[in-house]
N, C-alpha and C positions, 0 to 999 in steps of 0.2 A: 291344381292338378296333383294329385296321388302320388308322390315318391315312393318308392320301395326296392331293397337290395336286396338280396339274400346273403346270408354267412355262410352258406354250403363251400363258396367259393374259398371264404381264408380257412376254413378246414380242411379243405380239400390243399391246399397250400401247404401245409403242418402237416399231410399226410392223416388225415382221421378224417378222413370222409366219410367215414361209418360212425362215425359219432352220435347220430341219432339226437341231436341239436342243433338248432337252427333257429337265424328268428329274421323277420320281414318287417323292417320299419316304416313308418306314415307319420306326417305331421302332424299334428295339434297345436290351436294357437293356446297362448297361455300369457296368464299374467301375473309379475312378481317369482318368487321364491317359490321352485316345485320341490313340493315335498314331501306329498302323502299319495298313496291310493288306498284308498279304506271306503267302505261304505260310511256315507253319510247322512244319510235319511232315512235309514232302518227296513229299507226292500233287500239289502244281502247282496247288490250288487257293485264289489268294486267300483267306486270314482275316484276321480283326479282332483288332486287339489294343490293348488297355487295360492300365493298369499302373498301380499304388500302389507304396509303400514294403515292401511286404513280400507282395505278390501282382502274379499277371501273369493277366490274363484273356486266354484267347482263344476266341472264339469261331471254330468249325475249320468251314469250311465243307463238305456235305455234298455228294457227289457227284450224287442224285437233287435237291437243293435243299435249304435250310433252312442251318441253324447248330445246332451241336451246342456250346453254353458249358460250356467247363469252365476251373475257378478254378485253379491253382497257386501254394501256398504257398511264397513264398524266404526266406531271411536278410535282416533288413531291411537297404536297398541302401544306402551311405554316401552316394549320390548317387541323385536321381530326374532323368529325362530333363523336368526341366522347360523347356529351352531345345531341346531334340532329340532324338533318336530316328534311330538308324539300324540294320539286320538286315542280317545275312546268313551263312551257314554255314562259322565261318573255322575251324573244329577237324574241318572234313568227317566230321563223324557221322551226315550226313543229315537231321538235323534245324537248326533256323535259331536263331540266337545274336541274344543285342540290343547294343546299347551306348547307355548314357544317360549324354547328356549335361547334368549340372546346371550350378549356377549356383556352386559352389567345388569340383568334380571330376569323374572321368571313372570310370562304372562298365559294368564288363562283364557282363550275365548269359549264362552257357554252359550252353546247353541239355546232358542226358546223352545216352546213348546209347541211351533210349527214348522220350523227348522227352516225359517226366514229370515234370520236376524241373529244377531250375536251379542251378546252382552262380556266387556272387556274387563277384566280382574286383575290388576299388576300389584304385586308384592314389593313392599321399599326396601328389601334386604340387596343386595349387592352379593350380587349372583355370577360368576364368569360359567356361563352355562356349555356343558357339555350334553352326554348323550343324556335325553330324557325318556321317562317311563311312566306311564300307569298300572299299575298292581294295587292291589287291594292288600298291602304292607301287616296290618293287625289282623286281618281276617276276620272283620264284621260285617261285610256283607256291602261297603260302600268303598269306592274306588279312591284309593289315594296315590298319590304323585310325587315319584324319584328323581332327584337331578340331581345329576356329574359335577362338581368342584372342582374349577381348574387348580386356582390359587389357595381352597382354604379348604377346608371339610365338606364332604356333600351335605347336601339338606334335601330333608323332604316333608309335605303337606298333606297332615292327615286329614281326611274329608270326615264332616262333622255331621253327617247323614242328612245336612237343611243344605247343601250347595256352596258350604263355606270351607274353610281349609285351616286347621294351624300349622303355626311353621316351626319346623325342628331343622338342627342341625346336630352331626356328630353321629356315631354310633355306628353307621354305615359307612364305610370311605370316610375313615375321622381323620388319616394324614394330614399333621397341621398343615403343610402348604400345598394340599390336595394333589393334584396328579392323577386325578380322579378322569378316567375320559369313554369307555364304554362301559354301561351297566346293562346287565341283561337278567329278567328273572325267571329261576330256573328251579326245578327240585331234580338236585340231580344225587342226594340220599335214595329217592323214594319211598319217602315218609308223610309224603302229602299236603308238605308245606312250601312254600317259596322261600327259596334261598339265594343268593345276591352274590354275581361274579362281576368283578369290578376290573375291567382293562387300565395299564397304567401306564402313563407315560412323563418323560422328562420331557419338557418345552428347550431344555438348558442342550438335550443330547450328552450328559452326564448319566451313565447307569448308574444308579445308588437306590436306596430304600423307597423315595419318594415315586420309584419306577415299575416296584415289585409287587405285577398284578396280585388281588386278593380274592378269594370266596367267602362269603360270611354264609355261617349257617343257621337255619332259622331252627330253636328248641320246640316250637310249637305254642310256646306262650309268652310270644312277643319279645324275646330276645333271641339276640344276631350275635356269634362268637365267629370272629376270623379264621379258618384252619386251613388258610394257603399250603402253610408248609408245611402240616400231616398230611392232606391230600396226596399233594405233589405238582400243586398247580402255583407256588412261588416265584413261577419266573420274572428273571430279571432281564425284561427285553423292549424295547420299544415298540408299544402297539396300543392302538385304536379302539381295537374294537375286537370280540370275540365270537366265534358261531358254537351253537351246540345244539346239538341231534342225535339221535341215536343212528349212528353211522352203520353199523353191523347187526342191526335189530335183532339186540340181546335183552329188550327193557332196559336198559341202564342208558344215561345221556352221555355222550363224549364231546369233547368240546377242541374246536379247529381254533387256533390262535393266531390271528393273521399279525406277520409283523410290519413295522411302518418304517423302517430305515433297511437299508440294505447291508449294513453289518449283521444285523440277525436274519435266522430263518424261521420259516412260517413253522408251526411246530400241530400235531395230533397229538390226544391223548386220550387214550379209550380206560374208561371206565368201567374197571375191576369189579364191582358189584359191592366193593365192602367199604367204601368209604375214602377208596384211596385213587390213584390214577396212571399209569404207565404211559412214557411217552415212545410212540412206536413211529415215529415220522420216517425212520430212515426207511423201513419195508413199506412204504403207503405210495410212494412216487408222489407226492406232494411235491418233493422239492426240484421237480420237474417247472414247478412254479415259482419264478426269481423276482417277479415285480413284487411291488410293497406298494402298501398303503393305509388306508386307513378304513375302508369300505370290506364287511365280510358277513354274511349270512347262505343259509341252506336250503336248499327247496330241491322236489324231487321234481328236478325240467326236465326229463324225458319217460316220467308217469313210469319209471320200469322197476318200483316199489322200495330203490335205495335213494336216499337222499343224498344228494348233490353240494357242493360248496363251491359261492359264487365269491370272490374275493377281486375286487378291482377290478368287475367289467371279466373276468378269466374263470372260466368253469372248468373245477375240479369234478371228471363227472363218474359219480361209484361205481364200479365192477363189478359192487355185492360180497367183496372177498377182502375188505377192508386195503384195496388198491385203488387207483383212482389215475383216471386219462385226462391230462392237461386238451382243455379246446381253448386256448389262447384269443384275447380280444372277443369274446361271444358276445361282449354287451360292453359300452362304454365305460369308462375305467371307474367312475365313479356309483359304478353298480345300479343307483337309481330307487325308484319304491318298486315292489315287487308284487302282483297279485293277477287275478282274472278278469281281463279288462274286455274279454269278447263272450264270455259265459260256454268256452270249449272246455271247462274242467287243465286247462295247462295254464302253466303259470306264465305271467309277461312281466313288460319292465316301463317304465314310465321314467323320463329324463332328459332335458336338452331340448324341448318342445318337438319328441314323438315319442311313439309310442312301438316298443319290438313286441311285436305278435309275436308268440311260439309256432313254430312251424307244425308243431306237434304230429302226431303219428298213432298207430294201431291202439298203442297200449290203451288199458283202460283207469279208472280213477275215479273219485269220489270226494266230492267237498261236503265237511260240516260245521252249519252255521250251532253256537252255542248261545243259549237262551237261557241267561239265570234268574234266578226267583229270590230261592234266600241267599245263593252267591249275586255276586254283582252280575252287574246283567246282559254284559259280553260275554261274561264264563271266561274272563282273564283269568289264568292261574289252573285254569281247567286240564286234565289228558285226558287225551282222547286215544285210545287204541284199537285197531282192527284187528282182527286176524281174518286169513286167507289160505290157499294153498300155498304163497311167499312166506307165511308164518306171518309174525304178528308185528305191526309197526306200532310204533307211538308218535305221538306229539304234543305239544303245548298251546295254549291260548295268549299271547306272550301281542305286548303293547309298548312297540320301540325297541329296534336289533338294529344290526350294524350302530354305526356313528352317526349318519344325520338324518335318514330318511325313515319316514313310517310306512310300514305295509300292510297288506289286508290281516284282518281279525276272521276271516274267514280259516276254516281248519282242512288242510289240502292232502290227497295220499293220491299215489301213483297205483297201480294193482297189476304190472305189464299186460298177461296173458289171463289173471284171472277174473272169472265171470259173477263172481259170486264173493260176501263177504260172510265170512262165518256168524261174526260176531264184533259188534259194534262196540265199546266202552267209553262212558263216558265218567271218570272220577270227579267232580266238582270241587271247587274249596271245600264247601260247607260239610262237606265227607258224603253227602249223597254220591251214588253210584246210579246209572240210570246205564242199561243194557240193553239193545237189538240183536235181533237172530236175523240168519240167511236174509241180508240187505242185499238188494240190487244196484251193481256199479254202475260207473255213467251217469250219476243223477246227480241234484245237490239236495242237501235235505239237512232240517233244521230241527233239533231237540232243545225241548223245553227241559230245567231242572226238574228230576224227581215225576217225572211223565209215563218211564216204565216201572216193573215190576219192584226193582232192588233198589227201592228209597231210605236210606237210614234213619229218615228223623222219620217217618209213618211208624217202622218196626222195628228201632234200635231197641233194644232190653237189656238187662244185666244180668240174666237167671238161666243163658244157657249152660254157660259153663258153670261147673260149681266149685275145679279149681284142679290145677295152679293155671295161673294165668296170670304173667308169662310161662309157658312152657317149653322142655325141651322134647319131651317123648308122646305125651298124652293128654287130651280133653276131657274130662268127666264130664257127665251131659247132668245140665238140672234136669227138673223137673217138668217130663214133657206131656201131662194131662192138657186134654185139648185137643192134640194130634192124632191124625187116623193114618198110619201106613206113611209117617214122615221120609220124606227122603233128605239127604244135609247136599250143600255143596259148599266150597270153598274159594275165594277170589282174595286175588296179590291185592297189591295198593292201587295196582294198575288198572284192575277190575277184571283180570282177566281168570277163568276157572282154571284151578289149578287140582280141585280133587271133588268127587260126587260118588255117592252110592245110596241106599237105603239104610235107615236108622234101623240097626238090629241089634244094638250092643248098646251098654250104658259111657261108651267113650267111644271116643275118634283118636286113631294112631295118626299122630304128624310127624312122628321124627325124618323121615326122607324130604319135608320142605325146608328149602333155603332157610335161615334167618332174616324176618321181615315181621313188618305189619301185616296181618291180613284180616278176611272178616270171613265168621262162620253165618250161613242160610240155612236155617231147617224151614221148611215146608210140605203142608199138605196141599189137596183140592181146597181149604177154606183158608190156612191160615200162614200168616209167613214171621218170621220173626227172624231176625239179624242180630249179631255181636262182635266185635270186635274183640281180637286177642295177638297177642305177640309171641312168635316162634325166635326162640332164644338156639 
């Protein structure tokens, strides 16, 4: 028989009955260690998945609704993901791969190439496994794999593009006796690379060094330099695990710091645009929020286009005005895996053998699945940005947040009252930009790498500009025989247009754009050519 409660009730309780959140819980049976909801079989739709020592349960969600459970028998694993769990498709079979991380090693299961069977990879390194991740670390186009160091340095496995892995350690979380406990990967420069925020904590309850969360940032060719404390993200506090989103949708990420002892408070910090970061927690009513722990990520759960921060089961939920309404106890404290487990476009939670349906409501919303080609082939590491009448969100493609649970790779936006999406972006690793116009909400819908018009490796060139580049004032245009009545436009890193007109002059005046990466588009009716230049 069907159990189900409503939370209307303890909000109504706490005085926010208007909170426009709600969730309605149902059983599921399940077997072993829950820990993911991700698609597993390459349909796009949210499953569940469960895992013991020597089976992986998923239940495969059904297109028409329901769960279809089925068991698969593995090799018993050297290691079970009792510290974490993370998925994603690094051997591009089309089917979704795990990696668990235990509490003395790091094991892989590789799904085959019918996605009935799993083939088990354990590494003999002595590993005190924390939060794990999938990212594509060097940016060739093949997914490799980050893991947390409690006791010693993190390491991570570069994928060797046959299915095989080398093992590194250091470099990233090199703390000789680690401390190492959420990693999350983020470009939160906006420079188009992945860069590594590393949550820290003392086991001892000692603040000291070993404690003071770090950012590394990635140069773009393959080294990672530390810059916590130019940021301003050095804090010395006890915590798990970190969320980041773009809170105020400014294009820049900010990042929520959930703390895990009750001497510290949970802390925001919005992100200045130039490199650096201000903590503004007191004006946000965060600290409306007094539990800790170790569980914290963001999703926008009432679709009304600001994103949300779920921290122990407790939804901090946006105003839009960079404030935020504690709804206390919304979802179990250990937050759970989070994604679309009925195909209504709202997000749910998976945890404790059920499942909280969102109650959901009017607003509208849009999910995008990413398909890479010469990126890897989730589009990990991908943004995606819309714009709307709300103006323009972003997001990431990001594989393992909070501390132990995995959630959907599926890419989610709220749109409250609007009907229409302007404009679609997708920025890809590989610096492909792929772009939609006036997209209809409500749907899910899936882009292939380099599928629209603004592909960079089809018509990246060197000869539009003729120089400076970098600049601060002006473009000189090469040489544009070829072209009939070109028009130029202009896109951030974000991919979003920032400047268009018709080519009538032998330069383009930039001095009124930020300082960034961007890329120039001239185009006719026949031809299109792209370049890339930087506004100093």
């Amino acid at each position: 028989m069907k159990k189900t409660f409503t939370l209307i009730l303890i909000m109504a309780f706490f005085g926010i009955a208007n909170a426009q959140v709600s969730f309605t819980f149902s059983p599921i049976s399940t077997t072993g260690a829950e820990r993911a909801v991700v698609d597993m079989n390459g349909d796009f739709l949210d499953d569940v998945v469960s895992v013991t020592a020597n089976n992986i349960q998923i239940h495969y969600q059904r297109p028409n609704g329901g769960f279809l459970e089925t068991n698969i028998p593995t090799t018993y694993a050297d290691h079970t993901p009792s510290w974490s769990l993370a998925a994603a498709d690094y051997d591009k079979n089309g089917f979704t791969d795990l990696l668990y991380g235990g509490a003395n090693g790091v094991t892989f299961m590789k799904a085959n190439d019918t996605g009935t069977g799993f083939e088990e990879v354990s590494f003999p390194q002595y590993v005190f496994s924390q939060r794990s991740n999938f990212v594509d670390i060097n940016n060739d186009g093949h997914l490799d794999a980050f893991v947390c160091h409690d006791v010693a340095p993190s390491v991570y496995y570069i994928n060797n593009g046959d299915g095989s892995f080398t093992f590194h350690q250091g470099d990233i979380g090199d703390f000789d006796s680690g401390g190492n406990y959420g990693s999350v990967w983020i470009d939160y420069d906006n420079d188009g690379d992945m860069d590594a925020f590393i949550a820290k904590c003392n086991v001892n309850g000692d603040v000291n060094e070993r404690s003071e969360n770090q950012l590394y940032e990635n140069d773009g060719a393959g080294n990672f330099v530390e810059v916590g404390e130019a940021t301003g993200l050095k804090d010395n506090m006890q915590t798990w695990s970190a969320t980041w989103a773009d809170f105020d949708n400014d294009g820049y990420l900010d990042v929520f710091i959930g703390s895990s002892d009750g001497n510290f408070t949970h802390k925001l910090n919005r992100n200045n645009g130039d490199g650096t970061f201000t903590d503004i927690s007191e004006t946000t009513g965060i600290h409306a929020l007094t539990i800790t722990g170790i569980e914290n990520c963001s999703y926008d759960f009432n679709n009304d286009g600001y994103v949300d921060i779920l921290s122990n089961g407790n939804i901090l939920l946006n105003n839009g005005d960079l404030t935020f309404t504690l709804i206390p106890y919304a979802l179990p404290n250990n937050n759970g895996s989070l994604g679309d487990l009925n195909n209504d476009g709202f997000i749910d939670c998976f945890t404790g053998g059920y499942i909280y349906y969102n109650d959901a409501n009017a607003n509208h919303w849009i999910t995008i699945n990413t398909i890479g080609v010469e990126s890897n082939i989730n589009g990990i590491g991908a943004r995606v940005a819309i714009t709307s009448d709300l103006g323009t969100q972003i997001r990431e493609v990001r594989s393992g947040e909070g501390f132990k649970y995995m959630s959907t790779l599926n890419t989610h936006f709220g749109l409250g009252a609007d009907t229409e999406i302007t404009s679609l972006t997708i920025t890809w690793p590989s610096g492909t930009i792929d772009t939609l116009e006036n997209v209809a909400v409500d749907q899910v819908i899936s882009v292939v790498e380099g599928s629209t018009i603004l592909s960079l490796n089809d018509n990246l060139v060197s000869n539009l500009i003729l120089y400076p580049n970098p600049t601060q004032e002006t473009l000189n245009l090469g040489n544009l025989t070829g072209f009939k009545n070109p028009a130029y436009s202009i896109f951030d890193i974000q991919g979003r247009k920032v400047m268009d007109a018709k080519v009538d002059l032998s330069h383009i005046e930039v001095s009124n754009l930020p300082t960034g990466s961007y890329i120039l588009k001239i185009q006719d009716s026949n031809t299109i050519k792209t370049q890339r230049f930087i506004k100093k």
